[in-house]
C-alpha positions as CSV (number, residue, x, y, z in Angstrom):
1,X,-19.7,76.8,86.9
2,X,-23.0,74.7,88.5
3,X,-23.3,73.2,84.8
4,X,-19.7,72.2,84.3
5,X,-20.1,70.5,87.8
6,X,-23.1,68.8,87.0
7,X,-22.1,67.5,84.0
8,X,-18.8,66.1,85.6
9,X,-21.4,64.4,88.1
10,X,-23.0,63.0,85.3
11,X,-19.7,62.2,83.4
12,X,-18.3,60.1,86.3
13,X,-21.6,58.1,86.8
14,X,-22.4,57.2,83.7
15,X,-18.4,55.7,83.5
16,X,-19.6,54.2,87.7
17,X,-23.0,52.2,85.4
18,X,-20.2,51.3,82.8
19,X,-17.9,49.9,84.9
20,X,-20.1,48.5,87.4
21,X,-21.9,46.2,84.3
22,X,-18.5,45.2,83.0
23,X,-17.7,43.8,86.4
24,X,-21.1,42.1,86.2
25,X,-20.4,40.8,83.1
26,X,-16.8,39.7,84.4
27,X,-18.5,37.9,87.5
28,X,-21.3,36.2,85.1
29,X,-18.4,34.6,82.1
30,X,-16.4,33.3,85.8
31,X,-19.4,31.7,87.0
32,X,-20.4,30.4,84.0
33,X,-16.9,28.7,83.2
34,X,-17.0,27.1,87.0
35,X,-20.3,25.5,86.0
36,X,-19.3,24.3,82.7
37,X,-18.3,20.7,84.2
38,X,-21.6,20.4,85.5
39,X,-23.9,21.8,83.0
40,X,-21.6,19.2,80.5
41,X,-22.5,16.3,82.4
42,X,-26.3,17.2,82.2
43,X,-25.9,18.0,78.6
44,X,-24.4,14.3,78.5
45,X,-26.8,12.9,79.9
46,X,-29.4,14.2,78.0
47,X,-31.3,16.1,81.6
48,X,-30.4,19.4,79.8
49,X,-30.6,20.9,76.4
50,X,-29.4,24.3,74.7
51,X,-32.7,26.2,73.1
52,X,-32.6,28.7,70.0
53,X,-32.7,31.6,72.2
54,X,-29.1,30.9,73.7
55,X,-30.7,29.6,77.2
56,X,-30.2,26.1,78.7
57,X,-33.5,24.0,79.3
58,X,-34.7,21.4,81.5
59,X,-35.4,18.3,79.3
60,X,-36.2,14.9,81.1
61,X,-34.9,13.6,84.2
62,X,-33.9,16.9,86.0
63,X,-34.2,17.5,89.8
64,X,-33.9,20.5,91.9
65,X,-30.5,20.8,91.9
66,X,-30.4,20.6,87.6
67,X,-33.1,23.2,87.6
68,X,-31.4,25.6,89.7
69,X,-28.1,25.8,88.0
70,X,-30.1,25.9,84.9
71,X,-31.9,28.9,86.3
72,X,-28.1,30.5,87.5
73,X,-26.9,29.9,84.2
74,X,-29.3,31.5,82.5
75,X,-29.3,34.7,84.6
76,X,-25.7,34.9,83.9
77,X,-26.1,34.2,79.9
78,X,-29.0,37.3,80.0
79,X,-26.4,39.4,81.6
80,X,-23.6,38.7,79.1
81,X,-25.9,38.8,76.1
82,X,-27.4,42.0,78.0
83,X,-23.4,44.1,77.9
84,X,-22.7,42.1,73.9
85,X,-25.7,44.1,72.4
86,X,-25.3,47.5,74.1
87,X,-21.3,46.6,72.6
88,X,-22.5,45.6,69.1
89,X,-25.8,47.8,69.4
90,X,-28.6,45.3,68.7
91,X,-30.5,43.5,71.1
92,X,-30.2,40.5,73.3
93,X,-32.5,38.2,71.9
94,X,-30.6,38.8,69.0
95,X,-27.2,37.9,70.7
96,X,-28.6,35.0,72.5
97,X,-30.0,33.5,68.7
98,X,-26.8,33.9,67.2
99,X,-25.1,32.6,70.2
100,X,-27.7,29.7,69.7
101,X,-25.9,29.0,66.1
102,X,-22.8,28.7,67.5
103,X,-23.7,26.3,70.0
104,X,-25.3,23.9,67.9
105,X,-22.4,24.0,65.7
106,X,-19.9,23.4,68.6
107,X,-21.7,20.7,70.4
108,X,-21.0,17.4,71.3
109,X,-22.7,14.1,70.0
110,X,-25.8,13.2,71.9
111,X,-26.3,16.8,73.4
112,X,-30.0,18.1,72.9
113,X,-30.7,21.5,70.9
114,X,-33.8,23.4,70.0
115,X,-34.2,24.0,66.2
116,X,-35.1,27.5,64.7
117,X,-38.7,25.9,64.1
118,X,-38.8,24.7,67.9
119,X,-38.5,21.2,67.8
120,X,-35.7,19.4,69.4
121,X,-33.1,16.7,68.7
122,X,-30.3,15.2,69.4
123,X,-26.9,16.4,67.3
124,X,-25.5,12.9,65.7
């Protein structure tokens, strides 16, 4: 009887961690799309750029401001990469490259990104 109890303790916290990362996750893709405007105008400006690894960086020109949504929107990109490999059962750094790809693919004109090799241009 103790056992069955335990493991219905463990049972409903495991589902409690589940649940509590997919509101997490929720809360980071709702942040992220509210800072999308302003991250875009960076991008546009050519103070930001989009790495291999899936993470914004700092390029030229960027103040305090540009560096701390940069930081934000990184913390929320680790999280969602963080919940898409336990999904797909690999490992972030592996989500944020491929996540990388499709970025560079789906960018505008003008906007910076990091090649595979590390060096950076501009997509024409």
């Amino acid at each position: 009887m103790k056992l069955s109890a335990f493991l219905r303790l463990v049972f409903v916290c495991v589902v409690a961690f589940a649940a509590a990362g997919l509101v997490r996750a929720q809360g980071a893709r709702e942040r992220m799309e509210q800072r999308l405007p302003a991250l875009d105008a960076l991008r546009a400006r050519g103070v930001v750029g989009e790495n291999n690894q899936g993470f914004v960086e700092v390029r030229s020109g960027g103040d305090d401001a540009a560096a701390k949504l940069v930081a934000a929107e990184n913390e929320d990109r680790t999280t969602v990469y963080g919940n898409i490999a336990k999904k797909y059962n690999t490992t972030p750094d592996e989500v944020g490259r491929r996540r990388a790809r499709k970025i560079a693919e789906n960018a505008n004109p003008g906007v910076w990104l990091q090649a595979p090799d590390g060096s950076w241009y501009q997509k024409k």
